[in-house]
N, C-alpha and C positions, 0 to 999 in steps of 0.2 A: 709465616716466618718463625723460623725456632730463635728461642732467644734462652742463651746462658748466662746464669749469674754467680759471679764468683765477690761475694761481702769482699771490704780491704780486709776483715782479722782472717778470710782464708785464701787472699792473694799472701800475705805478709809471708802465713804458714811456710804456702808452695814457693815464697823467693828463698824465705830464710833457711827452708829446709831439704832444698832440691839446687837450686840456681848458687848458690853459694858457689862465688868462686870463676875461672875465665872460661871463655869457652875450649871445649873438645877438642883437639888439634885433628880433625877429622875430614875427609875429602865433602866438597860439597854436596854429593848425594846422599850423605847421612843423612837419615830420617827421624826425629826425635817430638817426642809426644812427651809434655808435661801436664800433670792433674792429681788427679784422683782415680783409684781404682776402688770401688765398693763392692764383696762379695758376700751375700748371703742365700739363703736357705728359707723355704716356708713348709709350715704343717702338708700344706696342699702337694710338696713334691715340687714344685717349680721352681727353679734356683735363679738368683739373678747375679747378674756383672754387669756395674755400671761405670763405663769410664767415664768423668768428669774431668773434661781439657781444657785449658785454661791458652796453653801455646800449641800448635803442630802444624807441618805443613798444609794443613787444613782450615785452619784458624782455629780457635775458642769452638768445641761443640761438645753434645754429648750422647753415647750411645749409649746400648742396653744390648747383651748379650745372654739369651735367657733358655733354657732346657727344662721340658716340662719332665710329668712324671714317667711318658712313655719312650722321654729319650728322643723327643724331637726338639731340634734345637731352632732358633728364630734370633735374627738383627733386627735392633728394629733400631735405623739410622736415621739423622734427621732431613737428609738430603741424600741424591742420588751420588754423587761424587763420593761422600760417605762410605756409604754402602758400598760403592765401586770396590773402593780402597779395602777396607775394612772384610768384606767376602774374599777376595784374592788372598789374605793373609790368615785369615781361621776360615772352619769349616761350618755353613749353615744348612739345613735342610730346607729356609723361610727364608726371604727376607721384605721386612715390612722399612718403606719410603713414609713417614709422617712427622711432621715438627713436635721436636721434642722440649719443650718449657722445663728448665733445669734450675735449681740453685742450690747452694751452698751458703748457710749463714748461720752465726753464732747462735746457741740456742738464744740466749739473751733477747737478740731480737725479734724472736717469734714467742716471749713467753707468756703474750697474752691471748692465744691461739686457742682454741678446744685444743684440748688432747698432748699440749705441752705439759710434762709433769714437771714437776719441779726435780732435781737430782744429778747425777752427774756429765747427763748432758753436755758435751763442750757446741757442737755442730749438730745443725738437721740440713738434711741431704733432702730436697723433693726434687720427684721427676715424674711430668705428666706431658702424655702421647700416644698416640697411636691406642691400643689395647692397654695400656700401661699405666696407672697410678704408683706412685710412691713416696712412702717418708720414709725416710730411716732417719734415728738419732743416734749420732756418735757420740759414744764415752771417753772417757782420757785416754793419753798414750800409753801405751803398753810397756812391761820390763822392755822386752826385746824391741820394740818401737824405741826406747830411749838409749837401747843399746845401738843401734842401729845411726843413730844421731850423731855417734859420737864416732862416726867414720866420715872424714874429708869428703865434701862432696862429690871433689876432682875424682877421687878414687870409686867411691860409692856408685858412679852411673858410667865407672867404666869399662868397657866389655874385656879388658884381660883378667880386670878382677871379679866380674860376675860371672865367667868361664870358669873362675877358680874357685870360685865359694857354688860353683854346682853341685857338686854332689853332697857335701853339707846341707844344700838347703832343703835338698831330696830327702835326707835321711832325718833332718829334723821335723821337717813338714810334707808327711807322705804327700806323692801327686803334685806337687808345687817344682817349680825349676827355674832358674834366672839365667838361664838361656840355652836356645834351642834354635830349630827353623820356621822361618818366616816363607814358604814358601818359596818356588819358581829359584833356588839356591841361594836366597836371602837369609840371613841370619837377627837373630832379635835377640834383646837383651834387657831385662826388667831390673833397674835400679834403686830400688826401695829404699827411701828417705825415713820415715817414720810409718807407724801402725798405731790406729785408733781399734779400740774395739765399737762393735754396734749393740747398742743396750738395748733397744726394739724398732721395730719395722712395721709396719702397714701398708698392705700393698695389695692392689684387686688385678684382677686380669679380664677383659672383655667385659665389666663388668661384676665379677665373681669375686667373693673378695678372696685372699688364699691364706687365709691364716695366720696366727702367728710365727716370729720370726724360728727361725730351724737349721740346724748347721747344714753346710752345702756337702749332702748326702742323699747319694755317689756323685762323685767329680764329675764335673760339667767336663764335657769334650769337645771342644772347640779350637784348641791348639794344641800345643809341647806341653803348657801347665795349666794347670785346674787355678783355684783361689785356695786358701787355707781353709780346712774343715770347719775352723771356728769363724762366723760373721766377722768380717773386721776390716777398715779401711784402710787403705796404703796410700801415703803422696809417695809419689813413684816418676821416673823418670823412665820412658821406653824408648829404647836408640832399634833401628833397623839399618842393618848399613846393607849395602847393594851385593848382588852376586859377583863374586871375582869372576875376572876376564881372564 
């Protein structure tokens, strides 16, 4: 059984910084997925994307979406429903079914840990399954993470205004897009709350460890957008609404 853990100081994060405010006046088949999206880069070439869910039609889970050096990409979800879900909407070349042990908690509470350093740490990210070790530590919010804060959240995760701030987000962050297609004439839409950056990662594959952390280079190819070249966390809000009739 996979088991996620999301601390109360990074529930609070994801109410105060994403949920703020009523719901989406939206047909009931919208789909909407609230978390964590973590992207980075290792020395070894392997690039990771991990969403960390906290709400979705799904429940509370968490995936790994990962492209090595030769450009093979692999899910590796915690359950089959997952995966179902999940392959239908990006493209994988693998995909691996094994429970995925996830949390999310203030560095504070792991800072008697090997390998906790003391510094600007706010969050560590582990995620262990499958082929898969990881820690990433998150650093504070970003200029543009507090820029970003200080947009309504009504507005922030909603798809006429991430349709509109498209090609802005192209042009400021090559390969990046806040929205595009979701497949089978679905549409998706990524609504970015705040941006932490990642100060270091450790993370092994089948065993192998893969080096230190490394910007996510060349873009992962898995849907419409990559992650931003630079490691860095997004609480994010992703809506899927259905194919018009």
């Amino acid at each position: 059984m996979a088991k996620v853990v999301f601390s109360p100081a990074a529930t609070a994060i994801l109410r105060n910084g994403v949920r703020r405010g009523p719901p989406e006046p939206y047909g009931s088949r919208m789909e909407r997925f609230t978390g964590f999206i973590v992207g980075l880069g290792t020395s070894a070439g392997r690039r990771l994307v991990v969403g960390h869910w906290m709400d979705s039609p799904l429940g509370a889970f968490t995936d790994v979406m990962t492209e090595d050096r030769d450009g093979l990409r692999t899910l590796l979800a915690p359950n089959r429903a997952v995966a179902d879900y999940v392959s239908a909407t990006y493209r994988f070349d693998d995909v691996v079914v094994a429970p995925l042990d996830a949390g999310l908690s203030p560095a504070g509470e792991r800072s008697a840990e090997p390998g906790n350093e003391p510094g600007t740490t706010a969050l560590v990210l582990r995620v262990s399954g499958g082929p898969l070790e990881l820690r990433a530590d998150l650093g504070p919010v970003t200029a543009l993470g507090r820029m970003l804060q200080l947009v309504p959240a009504r507005i922030a995760v909603h798809p006429a205004w991430l349709t509109a701030v498209n090609r802005a987000a192209r042009i400021l962050l090559p390969g990046v897009a806040t929205a595009g297609s979701a497949g089978g004439g679905r549409r998706e839409y990524y609504g970015v709350r705040s941006i932490r950056s990642v100060e270091r990662a450790a993370a092994s594959w089948n065993g192998a460890g893969l080096g230190p952390l490394a910007p996510v280079d060349p873009p992962v190819r898995f849907g419409f957008s990559s992650v931003p070249r630079t490691p860095q966390a997004v609480a994010v809000t992703t809506t899927i609404l259905p194919a018009r009739r």
